[in-house]
N, C-alpha and C positions, 0 to 999 in steps of 0.2 A: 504494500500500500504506500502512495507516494504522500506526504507531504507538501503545502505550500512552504516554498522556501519564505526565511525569517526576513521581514522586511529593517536594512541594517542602518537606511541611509535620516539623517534627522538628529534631532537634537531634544532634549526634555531640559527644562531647567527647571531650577528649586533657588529660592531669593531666602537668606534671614534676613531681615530688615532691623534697624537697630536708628537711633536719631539722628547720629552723622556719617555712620557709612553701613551699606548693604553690602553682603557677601553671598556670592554667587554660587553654582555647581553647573556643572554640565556634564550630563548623561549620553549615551547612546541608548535605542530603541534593547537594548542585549542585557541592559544597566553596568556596562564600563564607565568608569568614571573617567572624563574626556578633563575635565577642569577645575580648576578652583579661581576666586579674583575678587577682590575688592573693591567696594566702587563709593565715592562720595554719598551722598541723598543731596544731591543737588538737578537740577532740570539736564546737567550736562552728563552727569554720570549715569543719568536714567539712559541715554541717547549710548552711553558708552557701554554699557551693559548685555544693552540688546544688541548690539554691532558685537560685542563679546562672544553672545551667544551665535550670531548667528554667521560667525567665523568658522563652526565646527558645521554648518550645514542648515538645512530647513528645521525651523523651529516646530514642533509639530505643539508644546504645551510648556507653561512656566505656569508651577507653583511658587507662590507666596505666602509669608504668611505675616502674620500681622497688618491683614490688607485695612482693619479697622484705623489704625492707628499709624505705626514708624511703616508702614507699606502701601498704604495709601496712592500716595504720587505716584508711584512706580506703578502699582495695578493700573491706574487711570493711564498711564502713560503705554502700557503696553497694549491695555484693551483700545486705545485710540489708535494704533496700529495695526488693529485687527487678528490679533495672536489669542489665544483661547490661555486664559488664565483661570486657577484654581486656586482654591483657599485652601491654607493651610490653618488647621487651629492650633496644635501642637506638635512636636516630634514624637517620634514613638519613645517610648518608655523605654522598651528593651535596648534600644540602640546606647540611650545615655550611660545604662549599667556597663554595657558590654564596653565601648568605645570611648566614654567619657565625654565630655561639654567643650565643643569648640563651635562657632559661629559656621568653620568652612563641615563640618559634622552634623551640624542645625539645618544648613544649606543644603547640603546631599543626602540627608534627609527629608525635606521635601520635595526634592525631585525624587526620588525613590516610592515616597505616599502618593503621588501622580505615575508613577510607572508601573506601580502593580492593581493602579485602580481605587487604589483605598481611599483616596480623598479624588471628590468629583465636582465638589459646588463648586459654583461660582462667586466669586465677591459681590457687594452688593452696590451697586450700579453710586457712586458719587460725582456725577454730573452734574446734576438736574436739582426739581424742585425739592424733592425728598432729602435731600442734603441741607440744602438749605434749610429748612425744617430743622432738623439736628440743629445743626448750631446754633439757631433762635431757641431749643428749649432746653438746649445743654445752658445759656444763657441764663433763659427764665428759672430754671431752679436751681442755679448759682445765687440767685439773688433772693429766692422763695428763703433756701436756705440761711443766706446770711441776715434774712429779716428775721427768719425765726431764731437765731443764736442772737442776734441784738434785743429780743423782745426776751427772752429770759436772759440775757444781761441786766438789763432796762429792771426784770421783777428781782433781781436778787440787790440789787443798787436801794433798790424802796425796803426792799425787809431792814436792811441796815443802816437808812438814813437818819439823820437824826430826824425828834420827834417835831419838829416845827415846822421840818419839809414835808416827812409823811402828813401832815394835817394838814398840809395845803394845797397836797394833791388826792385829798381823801373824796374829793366831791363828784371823784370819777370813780365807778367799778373796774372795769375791762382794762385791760393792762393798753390795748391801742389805745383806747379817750385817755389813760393817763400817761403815752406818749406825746397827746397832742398839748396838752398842758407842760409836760416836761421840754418841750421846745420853744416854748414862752417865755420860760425862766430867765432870768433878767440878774446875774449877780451885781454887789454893789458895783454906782458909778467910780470911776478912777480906784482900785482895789490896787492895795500894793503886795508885793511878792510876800511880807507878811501876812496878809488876810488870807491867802491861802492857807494858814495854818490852822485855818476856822476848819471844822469837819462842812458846818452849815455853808461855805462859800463854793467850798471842795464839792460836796455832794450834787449844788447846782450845777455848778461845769460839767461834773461826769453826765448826770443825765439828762441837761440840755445835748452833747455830743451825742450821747448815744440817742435821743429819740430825733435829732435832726438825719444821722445815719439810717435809723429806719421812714424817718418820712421821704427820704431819699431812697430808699433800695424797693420800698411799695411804689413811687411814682416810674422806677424803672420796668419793677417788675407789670406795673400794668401795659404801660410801653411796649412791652415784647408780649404780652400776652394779646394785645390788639393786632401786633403784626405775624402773629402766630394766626388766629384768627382767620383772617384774609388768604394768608400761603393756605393751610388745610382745606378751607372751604372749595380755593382753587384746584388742589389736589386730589380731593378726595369727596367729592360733594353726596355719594350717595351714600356711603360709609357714617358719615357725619350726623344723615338723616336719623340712623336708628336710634333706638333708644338705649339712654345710658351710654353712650358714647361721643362724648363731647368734645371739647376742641382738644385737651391734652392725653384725655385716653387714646381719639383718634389719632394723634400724634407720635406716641407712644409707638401703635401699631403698625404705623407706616416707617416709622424708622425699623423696627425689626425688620418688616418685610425688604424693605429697599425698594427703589426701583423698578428694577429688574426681578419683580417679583415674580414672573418665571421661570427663575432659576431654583424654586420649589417643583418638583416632581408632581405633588399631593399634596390635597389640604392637610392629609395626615404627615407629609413633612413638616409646614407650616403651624403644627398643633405641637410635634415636638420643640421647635425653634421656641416656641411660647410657655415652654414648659406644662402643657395642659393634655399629655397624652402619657399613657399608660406604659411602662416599660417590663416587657418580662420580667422573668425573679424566679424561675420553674427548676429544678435540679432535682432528679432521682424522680422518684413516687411524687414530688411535690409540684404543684401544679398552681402559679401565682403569677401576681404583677402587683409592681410597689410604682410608688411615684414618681417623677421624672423632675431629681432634682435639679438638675444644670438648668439650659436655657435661656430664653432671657428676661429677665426680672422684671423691670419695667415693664416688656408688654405682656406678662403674667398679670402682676398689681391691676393694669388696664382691664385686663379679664376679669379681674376679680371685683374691680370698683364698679362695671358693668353691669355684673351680676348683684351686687346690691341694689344698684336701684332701677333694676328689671324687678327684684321680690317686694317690691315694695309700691310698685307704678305700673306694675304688670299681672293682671290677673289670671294668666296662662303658666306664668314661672312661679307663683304662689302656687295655683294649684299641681304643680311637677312635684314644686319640695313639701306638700301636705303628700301626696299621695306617696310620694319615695319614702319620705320618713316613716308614716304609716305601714311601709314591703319590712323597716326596723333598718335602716339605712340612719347615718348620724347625718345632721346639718351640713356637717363640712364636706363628709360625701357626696351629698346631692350639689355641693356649691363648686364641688371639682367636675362634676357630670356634668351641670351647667356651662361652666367655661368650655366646657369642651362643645360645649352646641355654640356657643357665640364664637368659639374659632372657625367654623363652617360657615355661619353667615358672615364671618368679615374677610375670612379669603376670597368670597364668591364678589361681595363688593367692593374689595380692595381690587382683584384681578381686574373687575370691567371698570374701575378707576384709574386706574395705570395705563390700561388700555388705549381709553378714551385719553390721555393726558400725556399718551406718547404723538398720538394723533394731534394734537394742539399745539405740540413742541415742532 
């Protein structure tokens, strides 16, 4: 019986990406290692790389990894070239024990998870508007965040003020109205480097600064949360419609997807990416599935904030979790079974939104 001869002619690459220089591999179609090489993370060393690679022959695939973050550029740069690029998430385990930790061993290790198949996705498309998205809400809860650390600065400053400041900001409850009074405060006129040694002069300063900071990180955050708004509704308008899924859950879930939300196989890929789909756990006689913890968090949380107020504004998901619970299923059971029906209706409208919005572009 004859055999098709081995096709020898081509090249696989594999990128570690790192902040100021990527480190290469080049394979043959047979896995000979043809190279190794160093390259800046500059626009010229991206240019230098792929001229690297494609010195040993036709490119047929280049794994990357860390296309998220220090690989970024380089993905975008090579998929605008039209070369098939793959995500790399990590190296194999076994490799590090056997081999040990070098960047050009991280490298020819993901040209290797691309040559035997093992890694097949594709990164997730940073072009377009989807991207942009990202960086307005990696923004917006930079600043969610530093208003909520400045607001329990702000309550721990009042426990320990003296007693003639706390009385005079007592005519407010909520700790926001007794920001907005704490940015009024007024210490005395012409105060000299002495009077600071008053607690009472001291205490006005700290928390005049601190609630003028948070009157400032809410006028930002609403800022980006308007111009969040506009980009999703553009993006994503059918998605947006449903219920319980508002501008930043919807957010949430088109940054997991990306763009190129194609490069999902199945909604049931898209349900693991979200962490809301079931993973074996079966061994011998035993026959199971446990939870699926990796994923990605945030468009999990989105799943999960959804589902709260679908039970509560929806009298079809009330009646799912009375009748599950009733089969003797716990709340938080039915609230995973849930997510998992909202991943199916936001794949189906994320996909004809992306659709429609490559159309537009």
């Amino acid at each position: 019986m004859q055999h098709e001869p081995v096709e020898t002619k081509g090249v696989i690459g594999g990128f570690d990406c790192h902040s100021e220089v990527h480190v290469g591999a080049a394979l043959d179609p047979l896995g000979r290692l043809l190279g190794t090489a160093s390259f800046p993370a500059t626009p010229n060393g991206y240019h230098r790389a792929t001229e690297w690679l494609r010195s040993f022959g036709p490119i047929i695939a280049v794994g990357v990894e860390s296309t998220g973050s220090f690989g970024a550029a380089l993905a975008r740069v090579l998929s605008a070239q039209g070369l098939r690029v793959i995500e790399i998430n990590q190296p194999h385990r076994h490799t590090r024990s056997r081999r040990g930790k070098t960047d050009a061993i991280d490298a020819e290790a993901a040209a290797r998870k691309v040559l035997s198949g093992e890694a097949t996705g594709a990164p997730k498309d940073t072009r377009g508007v989807v991207e942009a998205i990202r960086q307005l809400t990696v923004a917006r809860e930079g600043a969610v965040k530093a208003r909520t650390a400045a607001l329990c600065q702000l309550g721990d400053l009042l426990v320990t003020a003296p007693a003639a400041v706390r009385e005079q900001l007592a005519v407010r409850k909520s700790l926001e109205s007794k920001a907005t009074l704490c940015a009024r405060l007024r210490p005395a006129r012409g105060a000299a480097r002495g009077d600071l040694l008053d607690p009472s002069a001291a205490a006005k300063i700290a928390l005049r600064s601190v609630a003028r900071r948070i009157t400032n990180l809410t006028k930002e955050a609403a800022v980006l949360a308007e111009q969040l708004d506009r980009l999703v509704a553009f993006a994503a308008p059918r998605t947006l419609r449903q219920l319980g899924l508002g501008t930043q859950n919807t957010a949430a879930l088109l940054v997991a997807a990306g763009e190129n939300i194609g490069r999902f196989n199945s909604e049931a890929s898209f349900a693991h990416l979200c962490a809301a789909a079931p993973v074996s756990a079966s061994s011998g006689h035993t026959s199971r599935h446990r939870l699926n913890h990796g994923g990605n968090r945030q468009a999990n949380r989105a799943l999960h904030m959804t589902v709260i107020v679908r039970l509560r504004y929806c009298p079809r998901t009330r009646a799912y979790m009375e009748r599950r619970v009733g089969e003797g299923r716990t709340k938080q059971e039915v609230i995973r079974c849930l997510k998992r029906y909202v991943v199916r209706d936001v794949y189906r409208t994320l996909r004809a939104d992306l659709s429609d919005l490559a159309l537009r572009e």
